[in-house]
N, CA, C and O atoms as a CHARMM CRD file, in Angstrom:
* protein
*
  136
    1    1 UNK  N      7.45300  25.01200   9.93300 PROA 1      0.00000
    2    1 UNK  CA     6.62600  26.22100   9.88300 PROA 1      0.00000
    3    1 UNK  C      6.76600  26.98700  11.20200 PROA 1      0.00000
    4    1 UNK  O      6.23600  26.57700  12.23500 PROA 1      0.00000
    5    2 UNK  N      7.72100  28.45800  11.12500 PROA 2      0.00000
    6    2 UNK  CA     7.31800  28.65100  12.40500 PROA 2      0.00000
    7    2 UNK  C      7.20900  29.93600  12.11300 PROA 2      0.00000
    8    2 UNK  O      7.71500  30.69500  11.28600 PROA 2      0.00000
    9    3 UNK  N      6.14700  30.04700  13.29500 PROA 3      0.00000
   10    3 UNK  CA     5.32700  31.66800  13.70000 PROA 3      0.00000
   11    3 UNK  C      5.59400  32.47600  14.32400 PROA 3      0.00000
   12    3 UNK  O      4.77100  33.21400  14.86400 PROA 3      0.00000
   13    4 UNK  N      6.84600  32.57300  14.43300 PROA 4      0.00000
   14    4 UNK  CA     7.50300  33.41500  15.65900 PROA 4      0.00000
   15    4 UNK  C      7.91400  34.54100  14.30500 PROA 4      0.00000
   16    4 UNK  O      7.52400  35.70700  14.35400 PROA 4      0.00000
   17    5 UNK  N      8.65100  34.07400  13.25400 PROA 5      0.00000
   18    5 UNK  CA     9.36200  35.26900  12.54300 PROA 5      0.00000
   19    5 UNK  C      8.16300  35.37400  11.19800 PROA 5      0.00000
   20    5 UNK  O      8.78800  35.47900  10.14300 PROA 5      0.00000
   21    6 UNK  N      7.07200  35.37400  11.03100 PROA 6      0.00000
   22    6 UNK  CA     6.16500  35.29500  10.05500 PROA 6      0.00000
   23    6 UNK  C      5.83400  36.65100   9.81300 PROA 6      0.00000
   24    6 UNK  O      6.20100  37.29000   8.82700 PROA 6      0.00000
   25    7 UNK  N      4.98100  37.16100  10.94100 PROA 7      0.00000
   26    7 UNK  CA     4.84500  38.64600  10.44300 PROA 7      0.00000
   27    7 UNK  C      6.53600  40.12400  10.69200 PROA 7      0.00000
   28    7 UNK  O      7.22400  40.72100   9.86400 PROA 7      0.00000
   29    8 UNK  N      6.51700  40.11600  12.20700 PROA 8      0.00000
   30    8 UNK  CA     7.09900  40.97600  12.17700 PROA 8      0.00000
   31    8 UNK  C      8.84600  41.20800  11.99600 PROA 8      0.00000
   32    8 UNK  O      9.41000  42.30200  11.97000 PROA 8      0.00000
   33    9 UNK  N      9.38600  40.08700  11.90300 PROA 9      0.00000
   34    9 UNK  CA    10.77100  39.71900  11.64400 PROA 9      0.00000
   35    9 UNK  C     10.93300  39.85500   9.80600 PROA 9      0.00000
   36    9 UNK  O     11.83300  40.54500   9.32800 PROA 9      0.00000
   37   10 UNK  N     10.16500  39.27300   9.12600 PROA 10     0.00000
   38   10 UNK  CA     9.85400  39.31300   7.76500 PROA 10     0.00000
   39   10 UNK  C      9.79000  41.24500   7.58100 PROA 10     0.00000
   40   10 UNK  O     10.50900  41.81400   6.76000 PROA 10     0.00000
   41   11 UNK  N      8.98900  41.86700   8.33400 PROA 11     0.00000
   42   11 UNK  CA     8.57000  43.04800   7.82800 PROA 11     0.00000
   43   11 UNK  C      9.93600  43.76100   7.94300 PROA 11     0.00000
   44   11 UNK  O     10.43900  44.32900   6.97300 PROA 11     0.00000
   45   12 UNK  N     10.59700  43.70600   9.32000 PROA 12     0.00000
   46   12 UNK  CA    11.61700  44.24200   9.90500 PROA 12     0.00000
   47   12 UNK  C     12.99100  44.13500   8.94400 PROA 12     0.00000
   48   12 UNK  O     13.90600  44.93500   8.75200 PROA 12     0.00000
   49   13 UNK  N     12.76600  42.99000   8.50600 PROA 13     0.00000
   50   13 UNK  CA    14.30900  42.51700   6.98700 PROA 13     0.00000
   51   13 UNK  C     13.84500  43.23100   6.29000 PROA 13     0.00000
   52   13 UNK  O     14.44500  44.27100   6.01600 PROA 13     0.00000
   53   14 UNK  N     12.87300  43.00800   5.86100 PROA 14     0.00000
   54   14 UNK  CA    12.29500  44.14000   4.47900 PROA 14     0.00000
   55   14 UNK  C     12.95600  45.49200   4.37600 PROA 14     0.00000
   56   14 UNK  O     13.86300  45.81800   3.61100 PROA 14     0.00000
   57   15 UNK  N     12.31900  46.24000   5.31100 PROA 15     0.00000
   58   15 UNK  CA    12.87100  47.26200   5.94400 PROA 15     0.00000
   59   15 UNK  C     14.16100  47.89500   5.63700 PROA 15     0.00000
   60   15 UNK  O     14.60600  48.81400   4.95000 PROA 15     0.00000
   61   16 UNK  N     14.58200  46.94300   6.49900 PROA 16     0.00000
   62   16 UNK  CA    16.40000  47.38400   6.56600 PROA 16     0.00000
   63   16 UNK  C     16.95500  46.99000   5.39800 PROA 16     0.00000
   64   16 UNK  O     17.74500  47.77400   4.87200 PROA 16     0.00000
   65   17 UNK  N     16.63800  45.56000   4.66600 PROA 17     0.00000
   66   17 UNK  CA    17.14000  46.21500   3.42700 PROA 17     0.00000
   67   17 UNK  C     16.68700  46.93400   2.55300 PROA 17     0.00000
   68   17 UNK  O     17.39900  47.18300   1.58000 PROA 17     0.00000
   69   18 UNK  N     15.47400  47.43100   2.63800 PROA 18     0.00000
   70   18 UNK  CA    15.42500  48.51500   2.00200 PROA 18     0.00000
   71   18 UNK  C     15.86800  49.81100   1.58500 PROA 18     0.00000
   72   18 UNK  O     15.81800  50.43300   0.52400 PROA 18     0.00000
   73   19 UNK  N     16.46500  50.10700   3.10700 PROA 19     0.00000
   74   19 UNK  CA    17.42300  51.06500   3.77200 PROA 19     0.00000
   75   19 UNK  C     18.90700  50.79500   3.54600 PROA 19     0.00000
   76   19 UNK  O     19.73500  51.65900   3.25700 PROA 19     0.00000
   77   20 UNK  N     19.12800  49.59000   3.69900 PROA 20     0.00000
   78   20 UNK  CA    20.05800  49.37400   2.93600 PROA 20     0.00000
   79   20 UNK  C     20.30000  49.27700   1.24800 PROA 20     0.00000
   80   20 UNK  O     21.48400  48.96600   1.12500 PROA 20     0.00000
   81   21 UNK  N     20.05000  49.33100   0.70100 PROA 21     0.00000
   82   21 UNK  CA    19.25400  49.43300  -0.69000 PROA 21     0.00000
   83   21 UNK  C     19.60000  50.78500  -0.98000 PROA 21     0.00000
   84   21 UNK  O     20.59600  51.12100  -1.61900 PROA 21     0.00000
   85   22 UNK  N     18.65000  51.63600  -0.43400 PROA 22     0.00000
   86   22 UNK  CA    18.96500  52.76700  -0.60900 PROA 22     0.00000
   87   22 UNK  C     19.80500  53.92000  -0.46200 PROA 22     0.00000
   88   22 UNK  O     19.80600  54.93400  -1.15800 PROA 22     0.00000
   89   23 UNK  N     20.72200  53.56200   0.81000 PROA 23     0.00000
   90   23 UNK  CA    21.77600  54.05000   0.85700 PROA 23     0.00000
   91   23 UNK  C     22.84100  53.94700  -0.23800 PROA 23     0.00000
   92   23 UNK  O     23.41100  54.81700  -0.89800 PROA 23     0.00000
   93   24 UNK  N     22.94600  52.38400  -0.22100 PROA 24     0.00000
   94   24 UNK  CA    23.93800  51.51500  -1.52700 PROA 24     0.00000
   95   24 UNK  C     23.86700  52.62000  -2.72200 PROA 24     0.00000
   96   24 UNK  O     24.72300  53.40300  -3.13200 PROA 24     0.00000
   97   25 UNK  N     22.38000  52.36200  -3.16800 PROA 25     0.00000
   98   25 UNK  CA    22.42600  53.28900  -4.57100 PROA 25     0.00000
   99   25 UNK  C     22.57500  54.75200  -4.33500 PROA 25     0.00000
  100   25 UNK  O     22.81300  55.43700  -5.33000 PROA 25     0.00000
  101   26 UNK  N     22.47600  55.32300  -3.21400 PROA 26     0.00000
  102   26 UNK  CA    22.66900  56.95100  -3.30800 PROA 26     0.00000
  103   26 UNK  C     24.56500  56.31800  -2.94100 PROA 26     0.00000
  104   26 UNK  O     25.08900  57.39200  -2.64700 PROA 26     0.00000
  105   27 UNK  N     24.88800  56.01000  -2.90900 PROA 27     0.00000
  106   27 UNK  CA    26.57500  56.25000  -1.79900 PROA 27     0.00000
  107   27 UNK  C     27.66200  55.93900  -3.71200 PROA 27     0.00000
  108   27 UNK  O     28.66900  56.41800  -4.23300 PROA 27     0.00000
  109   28 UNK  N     26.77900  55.04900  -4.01900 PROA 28     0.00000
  110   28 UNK  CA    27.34200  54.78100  -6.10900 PROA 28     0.00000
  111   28 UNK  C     26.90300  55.84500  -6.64100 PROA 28     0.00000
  112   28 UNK  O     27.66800  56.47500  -7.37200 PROA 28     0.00000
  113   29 UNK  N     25.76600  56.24600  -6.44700 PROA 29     0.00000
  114   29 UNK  CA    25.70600  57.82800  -7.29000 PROA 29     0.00000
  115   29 UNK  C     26.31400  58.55100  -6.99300 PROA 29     0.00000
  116   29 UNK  O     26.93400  59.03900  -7.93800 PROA 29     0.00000
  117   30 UNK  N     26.56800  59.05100  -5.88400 PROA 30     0.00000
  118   30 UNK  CA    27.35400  60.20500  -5.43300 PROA 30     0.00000
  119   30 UNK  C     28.71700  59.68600  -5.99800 PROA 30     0.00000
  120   30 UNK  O     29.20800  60.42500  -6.85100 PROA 30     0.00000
  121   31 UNK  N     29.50100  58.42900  -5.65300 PROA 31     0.00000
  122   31 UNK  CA    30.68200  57.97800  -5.99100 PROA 31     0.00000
  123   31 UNK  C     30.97800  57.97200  -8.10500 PROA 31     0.00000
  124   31 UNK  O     32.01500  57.95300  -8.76700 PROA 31     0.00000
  125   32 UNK  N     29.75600  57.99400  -8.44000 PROA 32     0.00000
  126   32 UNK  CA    29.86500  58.23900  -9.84800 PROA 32     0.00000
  127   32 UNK  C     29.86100  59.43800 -10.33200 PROA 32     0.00000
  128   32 UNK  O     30.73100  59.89100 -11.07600 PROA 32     0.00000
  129   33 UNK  N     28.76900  60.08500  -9.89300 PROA 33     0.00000
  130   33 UNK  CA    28.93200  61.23300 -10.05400 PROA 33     0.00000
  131   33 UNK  C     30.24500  62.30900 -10.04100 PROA 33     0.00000
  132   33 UNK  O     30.54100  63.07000 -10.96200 PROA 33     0.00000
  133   34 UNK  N     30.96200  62.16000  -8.72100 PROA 34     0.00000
  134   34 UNK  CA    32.09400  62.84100  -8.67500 PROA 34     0.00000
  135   34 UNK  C     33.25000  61.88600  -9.81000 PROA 34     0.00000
  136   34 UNK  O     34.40600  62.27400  -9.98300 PROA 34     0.00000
């Protein structure tokens, strides 16, 4: 159990892949689209 990455390391991944996530699906739309 450790408390070092519990709150803000967890939030911080979230995050970025979220951002990553979202880029992904806009960068395939655009690539489908055309």
């Amino acid at each position: 159990m450790v408390s070092s990455l519990n709150q803000a390391e967890v939030l911080i991944a979230l995050v970025v892949a979220a951002h990553a996530g979202v880029l992904a699906v806009r960068l395939a739309f655009s690539l489908y689209k055309a």
